[in-house]
N, C-alpha and C positions, 0 to 999 in steps of 0.2 A: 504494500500500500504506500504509495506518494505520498510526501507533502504537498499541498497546493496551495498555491499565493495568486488569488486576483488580483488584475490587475484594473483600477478603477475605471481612468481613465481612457481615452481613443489614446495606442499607437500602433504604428504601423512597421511593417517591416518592407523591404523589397530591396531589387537590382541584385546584381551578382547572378545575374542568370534565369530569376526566381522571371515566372513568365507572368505576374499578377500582383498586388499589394495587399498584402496578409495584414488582419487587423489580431492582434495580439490580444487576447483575452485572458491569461491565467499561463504560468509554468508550475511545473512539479519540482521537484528536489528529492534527490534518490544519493542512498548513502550507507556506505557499509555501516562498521561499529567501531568505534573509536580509533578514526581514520584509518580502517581497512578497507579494503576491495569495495567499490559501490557504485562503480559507472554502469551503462548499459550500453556502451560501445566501446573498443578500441581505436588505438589510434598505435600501426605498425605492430598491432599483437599486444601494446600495455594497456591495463588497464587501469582506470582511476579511482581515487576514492568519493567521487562524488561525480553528481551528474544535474543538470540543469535543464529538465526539457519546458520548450513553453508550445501550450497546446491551446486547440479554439474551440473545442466543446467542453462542456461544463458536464462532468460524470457525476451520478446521484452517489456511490459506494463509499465517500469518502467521511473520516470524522475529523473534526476540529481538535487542534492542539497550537501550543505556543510557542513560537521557534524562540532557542536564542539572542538575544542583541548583536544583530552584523549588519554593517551595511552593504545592501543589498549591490550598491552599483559595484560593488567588490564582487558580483558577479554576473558582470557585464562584462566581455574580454573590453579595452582599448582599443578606440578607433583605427590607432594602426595594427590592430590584431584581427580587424575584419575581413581582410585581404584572403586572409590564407584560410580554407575551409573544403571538407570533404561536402559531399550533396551524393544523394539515392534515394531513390524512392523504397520508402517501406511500410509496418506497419505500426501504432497504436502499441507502447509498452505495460499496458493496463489493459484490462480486460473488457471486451471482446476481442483484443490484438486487432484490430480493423487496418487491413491494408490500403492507406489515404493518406499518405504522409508524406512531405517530402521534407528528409534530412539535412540539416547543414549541421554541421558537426565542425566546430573551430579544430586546428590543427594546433594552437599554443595554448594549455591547459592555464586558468586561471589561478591564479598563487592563493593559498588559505594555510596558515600555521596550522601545525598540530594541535594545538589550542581551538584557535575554530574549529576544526573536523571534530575534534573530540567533543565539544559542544553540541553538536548536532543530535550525538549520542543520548544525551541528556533528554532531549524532547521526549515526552508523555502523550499517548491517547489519553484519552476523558478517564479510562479505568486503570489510568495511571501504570499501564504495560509503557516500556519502554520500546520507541519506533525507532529500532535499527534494521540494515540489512532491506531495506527498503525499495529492492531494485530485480529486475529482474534478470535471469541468468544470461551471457552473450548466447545470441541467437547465431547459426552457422547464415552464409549470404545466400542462400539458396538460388545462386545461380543472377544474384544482380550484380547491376556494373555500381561503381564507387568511383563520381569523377571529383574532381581536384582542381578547387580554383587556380585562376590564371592571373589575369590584372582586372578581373572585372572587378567592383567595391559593392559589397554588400550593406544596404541604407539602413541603422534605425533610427527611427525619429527621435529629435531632441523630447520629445514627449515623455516616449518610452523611458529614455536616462532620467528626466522628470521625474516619471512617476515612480522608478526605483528608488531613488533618491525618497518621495515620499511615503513610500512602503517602509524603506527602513526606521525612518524615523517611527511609523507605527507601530512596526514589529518592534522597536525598542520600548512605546510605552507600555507595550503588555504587558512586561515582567518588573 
């Protein structure tokens, strides 16, 4: 089971290939236990301890809980990190797995201390079980291709960094 963080406000995502303007509704947050193994992709065969997807439907399965204090634009790769990025079409890391999805997968992992990762750890469902290991297992490519940016630049809107920016602050008053 994801974390998931709405996101309030319009933004948008596009360029770099993308053949339409994705309006950003909500990412997950997926993460082993106290910074182990937790991504749901590789990148060259490694994998990471965390993972960042942001999605555009709203799934009913999910429960509330309180993330950590972090700011959120700390996980936003840097504009000059846009550049570089895998893309494939796949499927839905949650369940129905719905094959709709098209991947960009930054190729320079975001930096986070072992202090933050190990924080992540900490988060509680309502019945106060601890949400680790939150991610689901690498899926083999079943036969897709994985292409690899060139010079094209992939746009998010000043919005989006916006509204991260004010997510964290919220996620800081929670606790």
């Amino acid at each position: 089971m994801a974390t998931q963080v709405g996101i309030p406000i319009t933004s948008t995502i596009s360029g770099g290939g993308l053949l339409t303007t994705y309006k950003a509704v909500q990412f997950h947050l997926h993460w082993g236990k106290d910074g182990g193994l937790g991504s749901e992709h590789t990148i060259d065969g490694e994998q990471y301890p965390m993972e960042v997807n942001d999605h555009q439907k709203q799934p009913t399965f999910y429960s509330n809980a309180s993330l950590p204090p972090i700011s959120l634009a700390q996980l936003i790769p840097p504009e000059q990190n846009l550049t570089s990025y895998y893309r494939y079409r796949g499927s839905l890391t949650t369940p129905g797995c719905t094959e709709a999805v098209v991947w960009t997968v930054f190729e320079n992992p975001i930096p986070l201390s072992m202090e933050q990762l190990r924080a992540f750890s900490k988060v509680q469902f309502r019945d106060s079980k601890l949400m680790v290991n939150n991610f689901r297992p690498i899926q083999p490519l079943n036969g897709r291709q994985v292409f690899r940016s060139g010079s094209a630049m992939l746009l998010v809107s000043s919005t989006l960094l916006a509204a991260a920016l004010a997510m964290a602050l919220g996620l800081s008053q929670l606790n």
